[in-house]
Residue frames as a rotation matrix with the C-alpha (Angstrom) as fourth column:
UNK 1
0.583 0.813 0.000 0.00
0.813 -0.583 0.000 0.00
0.000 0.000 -1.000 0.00
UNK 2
-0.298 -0.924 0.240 1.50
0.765 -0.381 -0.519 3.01
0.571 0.029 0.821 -0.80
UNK 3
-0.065 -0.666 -0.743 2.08
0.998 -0.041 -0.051 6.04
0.004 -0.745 0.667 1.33
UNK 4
-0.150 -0.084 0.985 1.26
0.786 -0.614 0.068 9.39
0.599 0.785 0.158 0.34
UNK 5
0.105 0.388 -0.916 1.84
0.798 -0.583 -0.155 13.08
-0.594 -0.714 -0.371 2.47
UNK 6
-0.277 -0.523 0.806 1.57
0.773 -0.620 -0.136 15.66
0.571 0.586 0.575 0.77
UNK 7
-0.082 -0.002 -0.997 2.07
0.672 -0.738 -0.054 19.59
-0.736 -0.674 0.062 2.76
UNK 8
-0.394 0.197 0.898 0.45
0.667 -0.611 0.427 22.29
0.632 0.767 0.109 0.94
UNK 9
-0.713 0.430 -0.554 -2.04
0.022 -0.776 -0.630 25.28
-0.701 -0.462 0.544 1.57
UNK 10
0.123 0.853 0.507 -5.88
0.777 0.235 -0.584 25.42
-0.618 0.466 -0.634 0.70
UNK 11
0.576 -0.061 -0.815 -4.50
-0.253 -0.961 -0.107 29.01
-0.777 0.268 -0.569 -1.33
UNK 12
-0.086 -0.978 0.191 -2.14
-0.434 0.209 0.876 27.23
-0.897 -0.007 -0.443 -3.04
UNK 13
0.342 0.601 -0.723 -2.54
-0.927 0.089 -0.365 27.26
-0.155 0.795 0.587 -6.81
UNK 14
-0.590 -0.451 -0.669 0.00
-0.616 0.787 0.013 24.36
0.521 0.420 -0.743 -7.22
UNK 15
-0.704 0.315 0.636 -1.27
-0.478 0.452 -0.753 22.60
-0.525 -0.835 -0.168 -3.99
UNK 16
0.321 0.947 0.031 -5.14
-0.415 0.170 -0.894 23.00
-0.851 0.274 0.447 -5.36
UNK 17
0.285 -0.240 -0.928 -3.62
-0.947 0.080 -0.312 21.48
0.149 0.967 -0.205 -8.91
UNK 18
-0.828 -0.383 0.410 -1.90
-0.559 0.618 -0.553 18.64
-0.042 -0.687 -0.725 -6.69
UNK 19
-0.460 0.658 0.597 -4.94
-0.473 0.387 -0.791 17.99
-0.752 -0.646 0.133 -5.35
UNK 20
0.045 0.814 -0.579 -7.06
-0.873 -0.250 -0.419 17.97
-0.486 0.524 0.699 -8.16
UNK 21
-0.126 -0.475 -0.871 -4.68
-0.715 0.652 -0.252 14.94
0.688 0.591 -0.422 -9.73
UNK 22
-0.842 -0.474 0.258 -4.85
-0.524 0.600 -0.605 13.19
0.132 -0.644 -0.753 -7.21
UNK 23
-0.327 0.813 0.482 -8.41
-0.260 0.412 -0.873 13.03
-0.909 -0.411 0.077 -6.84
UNK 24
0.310 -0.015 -0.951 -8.66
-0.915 0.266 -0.303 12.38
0.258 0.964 0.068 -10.79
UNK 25
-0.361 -0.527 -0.770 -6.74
-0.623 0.750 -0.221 9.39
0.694 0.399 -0.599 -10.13
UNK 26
0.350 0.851 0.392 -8.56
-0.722 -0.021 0.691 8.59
0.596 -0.525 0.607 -7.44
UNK 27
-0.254 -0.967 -0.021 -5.42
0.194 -0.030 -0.981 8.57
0.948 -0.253 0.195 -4.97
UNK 28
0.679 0.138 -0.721 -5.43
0.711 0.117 0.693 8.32
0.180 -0.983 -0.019 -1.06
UNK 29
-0.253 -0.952 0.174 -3.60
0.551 -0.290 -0.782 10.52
0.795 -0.102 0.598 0.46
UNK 30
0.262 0.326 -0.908 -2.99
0.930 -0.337 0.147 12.87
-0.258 -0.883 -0.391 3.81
UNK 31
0.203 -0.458 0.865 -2.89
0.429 -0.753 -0.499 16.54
0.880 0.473 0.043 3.43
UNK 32
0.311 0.081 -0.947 -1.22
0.944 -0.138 0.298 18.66
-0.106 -0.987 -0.119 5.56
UNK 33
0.582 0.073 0.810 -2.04
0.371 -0.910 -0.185 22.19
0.724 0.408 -0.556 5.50
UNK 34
-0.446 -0.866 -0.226 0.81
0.820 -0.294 -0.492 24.60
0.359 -0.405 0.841 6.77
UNK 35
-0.704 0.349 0.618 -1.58
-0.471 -0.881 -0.039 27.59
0.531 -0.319 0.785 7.39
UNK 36
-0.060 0.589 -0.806 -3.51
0.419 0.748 0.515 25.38
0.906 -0.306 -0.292 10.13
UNK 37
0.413 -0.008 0.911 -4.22
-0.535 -0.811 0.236 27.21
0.737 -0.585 -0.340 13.07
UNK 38
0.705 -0.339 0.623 -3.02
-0.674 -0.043 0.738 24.43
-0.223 -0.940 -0.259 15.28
UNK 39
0.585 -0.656 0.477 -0.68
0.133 0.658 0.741 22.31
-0.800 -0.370 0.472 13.78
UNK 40
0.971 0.013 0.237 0.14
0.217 -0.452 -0.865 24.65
0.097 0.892 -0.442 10.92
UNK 41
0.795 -0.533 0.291 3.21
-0.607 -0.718 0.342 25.70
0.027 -0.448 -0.894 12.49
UNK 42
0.122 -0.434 0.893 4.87
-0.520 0.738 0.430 22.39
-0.845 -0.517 -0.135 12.76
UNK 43
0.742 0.349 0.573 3.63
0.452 0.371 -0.811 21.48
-0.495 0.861 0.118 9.37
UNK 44
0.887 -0.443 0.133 5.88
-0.202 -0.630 -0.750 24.54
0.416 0.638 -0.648 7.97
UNK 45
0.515 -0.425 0.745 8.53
-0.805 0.058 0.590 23.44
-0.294 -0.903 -0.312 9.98
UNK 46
0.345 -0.276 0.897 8.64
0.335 0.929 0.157 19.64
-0.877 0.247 0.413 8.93
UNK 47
0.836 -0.105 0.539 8.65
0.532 -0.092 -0.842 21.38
0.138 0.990 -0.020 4.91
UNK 48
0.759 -0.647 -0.070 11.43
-0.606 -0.664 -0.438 23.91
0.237 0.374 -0.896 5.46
UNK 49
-0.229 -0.817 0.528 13.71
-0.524 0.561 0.641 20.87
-0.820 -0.130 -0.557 7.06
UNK 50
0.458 0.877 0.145 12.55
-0.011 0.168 -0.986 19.06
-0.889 0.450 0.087 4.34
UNK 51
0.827 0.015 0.561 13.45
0.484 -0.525 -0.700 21.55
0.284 0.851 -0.442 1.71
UNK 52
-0.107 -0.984 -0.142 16.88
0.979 -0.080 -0.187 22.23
0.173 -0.159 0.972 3.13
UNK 53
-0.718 -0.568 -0.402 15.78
0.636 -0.771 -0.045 25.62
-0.284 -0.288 0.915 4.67
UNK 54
-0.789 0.578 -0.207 12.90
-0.593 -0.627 0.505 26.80
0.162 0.522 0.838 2.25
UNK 55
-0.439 0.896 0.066 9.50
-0.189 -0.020 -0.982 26.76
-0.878 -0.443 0.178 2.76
UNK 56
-0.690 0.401 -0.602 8.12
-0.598 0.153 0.787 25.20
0.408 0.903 0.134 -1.11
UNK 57
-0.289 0.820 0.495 4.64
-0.080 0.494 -0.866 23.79
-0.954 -0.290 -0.078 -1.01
UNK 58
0.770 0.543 0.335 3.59
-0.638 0.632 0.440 21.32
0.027 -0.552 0.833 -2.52
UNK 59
-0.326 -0.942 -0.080 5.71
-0.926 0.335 -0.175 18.94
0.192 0.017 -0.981 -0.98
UNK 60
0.462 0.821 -0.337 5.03
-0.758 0.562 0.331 15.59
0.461 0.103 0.882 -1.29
UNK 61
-0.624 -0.562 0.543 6.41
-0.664 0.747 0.010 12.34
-0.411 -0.355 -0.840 0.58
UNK 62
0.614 0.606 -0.506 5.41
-0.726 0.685 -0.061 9.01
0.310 0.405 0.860 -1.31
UNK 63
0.970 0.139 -0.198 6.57
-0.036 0.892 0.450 6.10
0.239 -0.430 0.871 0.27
UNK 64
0.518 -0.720 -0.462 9.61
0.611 -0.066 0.789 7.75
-0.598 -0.691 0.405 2.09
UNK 65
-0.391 -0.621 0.680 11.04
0.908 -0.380 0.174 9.66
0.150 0.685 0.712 -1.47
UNK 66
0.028 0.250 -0.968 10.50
0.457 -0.864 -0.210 13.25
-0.889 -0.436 -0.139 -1.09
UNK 67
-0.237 0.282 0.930 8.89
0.903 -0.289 0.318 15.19
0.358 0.915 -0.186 -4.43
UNK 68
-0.635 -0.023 -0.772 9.21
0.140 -0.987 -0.085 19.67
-0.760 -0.162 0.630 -4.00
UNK 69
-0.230 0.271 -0.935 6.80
-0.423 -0.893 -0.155 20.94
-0.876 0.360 0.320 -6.26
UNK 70
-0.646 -0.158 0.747 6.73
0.464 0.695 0.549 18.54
-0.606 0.702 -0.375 -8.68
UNK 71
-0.448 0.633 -0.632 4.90
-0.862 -0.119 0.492 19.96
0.236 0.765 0.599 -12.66
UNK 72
0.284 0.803 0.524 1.77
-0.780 0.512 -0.361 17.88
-0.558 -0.306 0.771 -13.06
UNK 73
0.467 -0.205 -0.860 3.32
-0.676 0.544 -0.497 16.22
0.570 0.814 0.115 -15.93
UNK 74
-0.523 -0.691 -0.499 6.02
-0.319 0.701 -0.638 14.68
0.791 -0.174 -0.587 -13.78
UNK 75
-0.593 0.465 0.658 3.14
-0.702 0.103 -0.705 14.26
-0.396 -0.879 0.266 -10.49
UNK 76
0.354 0.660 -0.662 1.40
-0.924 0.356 -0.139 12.04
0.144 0.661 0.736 -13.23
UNK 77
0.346 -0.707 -0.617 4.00
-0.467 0.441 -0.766 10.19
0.814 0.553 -0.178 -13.84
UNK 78
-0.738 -0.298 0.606 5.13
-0.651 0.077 -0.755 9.46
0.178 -0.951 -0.251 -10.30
UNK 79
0.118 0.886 0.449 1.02
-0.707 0.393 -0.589 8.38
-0.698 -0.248 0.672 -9.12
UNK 80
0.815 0.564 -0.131 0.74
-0.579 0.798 -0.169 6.11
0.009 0.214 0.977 -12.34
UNK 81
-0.367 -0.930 0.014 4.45
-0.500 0.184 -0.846 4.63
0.784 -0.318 -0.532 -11.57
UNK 82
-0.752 0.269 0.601 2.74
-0.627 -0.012 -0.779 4.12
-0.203 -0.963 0.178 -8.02
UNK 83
0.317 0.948 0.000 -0.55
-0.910 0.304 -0.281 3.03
-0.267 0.089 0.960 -9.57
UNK 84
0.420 -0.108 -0.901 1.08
-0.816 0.390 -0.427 0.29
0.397 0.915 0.075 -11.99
UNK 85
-0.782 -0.552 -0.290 2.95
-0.202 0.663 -0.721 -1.38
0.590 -0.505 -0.630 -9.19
UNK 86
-0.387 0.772 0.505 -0.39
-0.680 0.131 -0.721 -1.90
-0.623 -0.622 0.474 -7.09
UNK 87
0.411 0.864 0.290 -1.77
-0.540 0.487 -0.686 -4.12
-0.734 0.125 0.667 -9.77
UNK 88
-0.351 -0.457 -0.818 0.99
-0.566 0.799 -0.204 -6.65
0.746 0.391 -0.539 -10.74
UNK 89
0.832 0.106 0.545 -0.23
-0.480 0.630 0.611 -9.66
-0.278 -0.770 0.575 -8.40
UNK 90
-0.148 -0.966 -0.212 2.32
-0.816 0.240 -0.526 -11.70
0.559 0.096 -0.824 -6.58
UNK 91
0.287 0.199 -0.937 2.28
0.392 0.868 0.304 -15.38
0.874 -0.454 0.172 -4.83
UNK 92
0.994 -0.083 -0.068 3.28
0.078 0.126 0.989 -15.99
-0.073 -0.989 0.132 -1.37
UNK 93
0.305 -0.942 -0.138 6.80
0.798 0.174 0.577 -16.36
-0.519 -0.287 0.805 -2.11
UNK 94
0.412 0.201 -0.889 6.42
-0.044 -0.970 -0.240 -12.74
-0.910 0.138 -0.391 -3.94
UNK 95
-0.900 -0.268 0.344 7.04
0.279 0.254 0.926 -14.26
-0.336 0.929 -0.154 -7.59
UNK 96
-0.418 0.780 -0.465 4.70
-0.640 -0.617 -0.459 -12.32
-0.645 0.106 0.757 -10.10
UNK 97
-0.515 0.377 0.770 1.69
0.321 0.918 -0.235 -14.17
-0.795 0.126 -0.593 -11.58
UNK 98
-0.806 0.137 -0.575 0.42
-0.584 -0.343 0.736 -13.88
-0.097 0.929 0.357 -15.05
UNK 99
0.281 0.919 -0.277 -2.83
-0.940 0.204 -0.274 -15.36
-0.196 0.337 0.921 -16.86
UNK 100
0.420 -0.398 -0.816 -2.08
-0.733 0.380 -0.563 -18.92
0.534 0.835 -0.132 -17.12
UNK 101
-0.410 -0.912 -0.022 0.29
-0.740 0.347 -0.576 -19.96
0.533 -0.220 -0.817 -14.75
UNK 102
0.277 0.234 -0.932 0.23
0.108 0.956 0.272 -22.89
0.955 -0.176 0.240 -12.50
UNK 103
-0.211 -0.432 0.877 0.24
-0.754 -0.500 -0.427 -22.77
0.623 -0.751 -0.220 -8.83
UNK 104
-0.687 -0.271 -0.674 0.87
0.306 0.734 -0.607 -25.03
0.660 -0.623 -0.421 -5.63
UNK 105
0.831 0.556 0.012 -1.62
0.157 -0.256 0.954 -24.59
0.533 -0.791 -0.300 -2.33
UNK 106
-0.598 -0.698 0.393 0.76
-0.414 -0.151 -0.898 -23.37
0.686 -0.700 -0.199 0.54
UNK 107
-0.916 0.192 0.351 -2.33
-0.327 0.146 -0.934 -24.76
-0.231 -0.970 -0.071 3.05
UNK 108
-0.819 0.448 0.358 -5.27
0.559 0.763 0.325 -26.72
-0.128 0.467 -0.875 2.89
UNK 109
-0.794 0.593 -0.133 -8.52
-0.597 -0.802 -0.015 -24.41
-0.116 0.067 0.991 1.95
UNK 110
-0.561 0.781 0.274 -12.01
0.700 0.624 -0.347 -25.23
-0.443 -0.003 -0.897 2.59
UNK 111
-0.916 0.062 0.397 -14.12
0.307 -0.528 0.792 -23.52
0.258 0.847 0.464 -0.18
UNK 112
-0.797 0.582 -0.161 -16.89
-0.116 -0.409 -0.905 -21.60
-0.592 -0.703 0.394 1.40
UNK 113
0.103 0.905 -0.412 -20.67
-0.906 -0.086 -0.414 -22.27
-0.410 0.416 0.811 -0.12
UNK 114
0.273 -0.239 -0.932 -19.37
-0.587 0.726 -0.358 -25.97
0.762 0.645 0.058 -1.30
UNK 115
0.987 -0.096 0.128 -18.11
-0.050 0.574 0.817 -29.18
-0.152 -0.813 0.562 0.26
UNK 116
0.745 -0.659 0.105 -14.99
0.054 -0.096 -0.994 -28.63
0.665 0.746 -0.036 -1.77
UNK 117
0.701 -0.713 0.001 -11.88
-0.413 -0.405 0.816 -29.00
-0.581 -0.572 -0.579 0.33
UNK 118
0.733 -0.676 -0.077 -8.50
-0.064 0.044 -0.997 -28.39
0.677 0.736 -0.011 -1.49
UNK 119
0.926 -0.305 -0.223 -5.08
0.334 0.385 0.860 -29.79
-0.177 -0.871 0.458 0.06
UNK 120
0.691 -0.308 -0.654 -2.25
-0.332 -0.939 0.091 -28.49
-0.642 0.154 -0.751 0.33
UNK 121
-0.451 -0.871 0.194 0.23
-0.281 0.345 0.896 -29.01
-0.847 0.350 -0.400 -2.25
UNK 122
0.486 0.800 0.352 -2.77
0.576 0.009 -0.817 -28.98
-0.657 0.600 -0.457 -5.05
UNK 123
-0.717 -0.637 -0.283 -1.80
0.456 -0.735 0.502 -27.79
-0.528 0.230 0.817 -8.13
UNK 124
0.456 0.679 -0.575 -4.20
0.043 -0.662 -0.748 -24.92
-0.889 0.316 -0.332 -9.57
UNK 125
-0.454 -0.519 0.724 -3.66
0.804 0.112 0.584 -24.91
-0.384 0.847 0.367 -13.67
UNK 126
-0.414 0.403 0.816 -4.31
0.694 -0.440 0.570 -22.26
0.588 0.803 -0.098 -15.67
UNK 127
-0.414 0.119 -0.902 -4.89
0.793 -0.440 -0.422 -19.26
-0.448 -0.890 0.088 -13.15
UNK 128
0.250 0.315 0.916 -7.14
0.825 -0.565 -0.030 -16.16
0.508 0.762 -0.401 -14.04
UNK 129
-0.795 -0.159 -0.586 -6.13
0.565 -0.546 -0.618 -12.68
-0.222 -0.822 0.524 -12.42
UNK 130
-0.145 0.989 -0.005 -8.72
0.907 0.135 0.398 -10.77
0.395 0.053 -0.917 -11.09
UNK 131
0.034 -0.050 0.998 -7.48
0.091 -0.994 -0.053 -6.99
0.995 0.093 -0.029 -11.22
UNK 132
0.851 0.233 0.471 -7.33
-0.416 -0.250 0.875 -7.53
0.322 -0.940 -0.115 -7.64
UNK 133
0.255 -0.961 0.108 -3.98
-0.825 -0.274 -0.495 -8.21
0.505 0.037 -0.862 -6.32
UNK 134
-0.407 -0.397 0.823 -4.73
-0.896 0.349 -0.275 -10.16
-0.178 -0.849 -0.498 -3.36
UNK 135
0.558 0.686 0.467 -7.16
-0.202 0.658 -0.725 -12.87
-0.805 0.310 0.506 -5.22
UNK 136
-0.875 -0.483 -0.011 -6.73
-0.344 0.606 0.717 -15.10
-0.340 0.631 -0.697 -7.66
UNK 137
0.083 0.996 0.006 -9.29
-0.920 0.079 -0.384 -16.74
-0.383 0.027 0.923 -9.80
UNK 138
-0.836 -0.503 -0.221 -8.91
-0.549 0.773 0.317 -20.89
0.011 0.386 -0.922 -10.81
UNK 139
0.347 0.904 -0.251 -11.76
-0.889 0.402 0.219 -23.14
0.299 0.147 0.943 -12.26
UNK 140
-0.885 -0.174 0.432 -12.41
-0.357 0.849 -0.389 -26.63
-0.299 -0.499 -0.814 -10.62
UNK 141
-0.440 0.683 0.582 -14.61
0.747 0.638 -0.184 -28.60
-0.498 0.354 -0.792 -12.32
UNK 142
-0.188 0.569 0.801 -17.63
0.825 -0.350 0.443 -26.64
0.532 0.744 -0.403 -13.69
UNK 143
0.952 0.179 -0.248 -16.72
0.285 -0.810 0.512 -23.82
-0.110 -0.558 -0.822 -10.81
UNK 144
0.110 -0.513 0.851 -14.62
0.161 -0.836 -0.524 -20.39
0.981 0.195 -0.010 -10.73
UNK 145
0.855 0.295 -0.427 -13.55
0.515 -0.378 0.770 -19.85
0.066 -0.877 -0.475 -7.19
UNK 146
0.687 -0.298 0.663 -11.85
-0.363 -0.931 -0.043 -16.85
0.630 -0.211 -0.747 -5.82
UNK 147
0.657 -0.322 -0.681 -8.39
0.711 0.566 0.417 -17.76
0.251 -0.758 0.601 -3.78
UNK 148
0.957 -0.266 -0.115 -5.79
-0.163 -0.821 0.547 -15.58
-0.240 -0.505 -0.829 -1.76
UNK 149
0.704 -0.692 -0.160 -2.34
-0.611 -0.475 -0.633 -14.77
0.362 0.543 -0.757 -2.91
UNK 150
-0.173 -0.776 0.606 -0.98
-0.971 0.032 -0.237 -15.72
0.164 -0.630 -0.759 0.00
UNK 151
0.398 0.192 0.897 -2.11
-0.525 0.850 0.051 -19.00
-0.753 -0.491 0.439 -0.14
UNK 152
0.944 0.105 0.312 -0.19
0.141 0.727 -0.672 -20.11
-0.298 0.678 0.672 -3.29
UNK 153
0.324 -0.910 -0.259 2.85
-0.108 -0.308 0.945 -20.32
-0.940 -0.278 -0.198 -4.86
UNK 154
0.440 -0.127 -0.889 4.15
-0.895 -0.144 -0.423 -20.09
-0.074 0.981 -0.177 -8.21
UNK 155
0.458 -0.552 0.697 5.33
0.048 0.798 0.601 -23.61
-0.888 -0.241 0.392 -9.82
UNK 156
0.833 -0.179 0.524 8.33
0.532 -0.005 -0.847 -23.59
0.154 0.984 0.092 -11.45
């Protein structure tokens, strides 16, 4: 999950521009406004150490990397960078999975709504991803069930 602060001011044309991308991309994130009346002070603080002395808003922190002002072009660029890694899906043993592959159980799984119980060491053929990271999708018989990440491993 990524990380995102980003210290600005509700006056701020860049800030409000910031912002606006973010919510376009429809982007989590914490703002912290330097012209707060009570923790505004501290806020401007954290940005001028920061910024080696200077007050520059917007300043962003994304998973620890520190971004001064950034042009929207390159704030794009950053977020989908950010986005694109969020929706590669990875096994348990953090090897990325593609349409197709073939995976091991890591633990036995009873299949909820079914009597279905899968053991571990099962191998799943032909895996479907399901734009969701943490899921998988793998037909058994004449059913599609939904399985966690963390419960498989790539074979191979």
């Amino acid at each position: 999950m990524n990380t995102i602060i980003m210290y600005g001011a509700d006056w701020c044309k860049d800030c409000i521009q910031s912002k606006n991308i973010l919510k376009e991309k429809n982007i989590e994130y914490r703002f912290l406004d330097i012209t707060d009346p009570e923790k505004g002070s501290e806020y401007s603080k954290e940005v001028i150490s920061i910024n080696n002395g200077k007050r520059i808003i917007p300043t962003f922190i994304i998973n620890d990397e520190v971004y001064t002002n950034p042009k929207p072009s390159e704030l794009h660029i950053i977020l989908d960078t950010l986005q694109n890694n969020d929706d590669i899906t990875y096994c348990s043993n953090g090897k990325e999975l593609q349409n197709g592959d073939t995976v091991l159980l890591t633990r036995n799984l009873n299949v909820k709504g079914s009597s279905l119980n899968l053991k571990q060491g099962a191998v799943l053929e032909k895996i479907k991803l399901t734009g969701d990271p943490d899921y998988i999708d793998v037909r058994i018989g004449k059913s599609t069930i939904a399985i966690k990440t963390e419960y498989v491993k790539k074979k191979g």
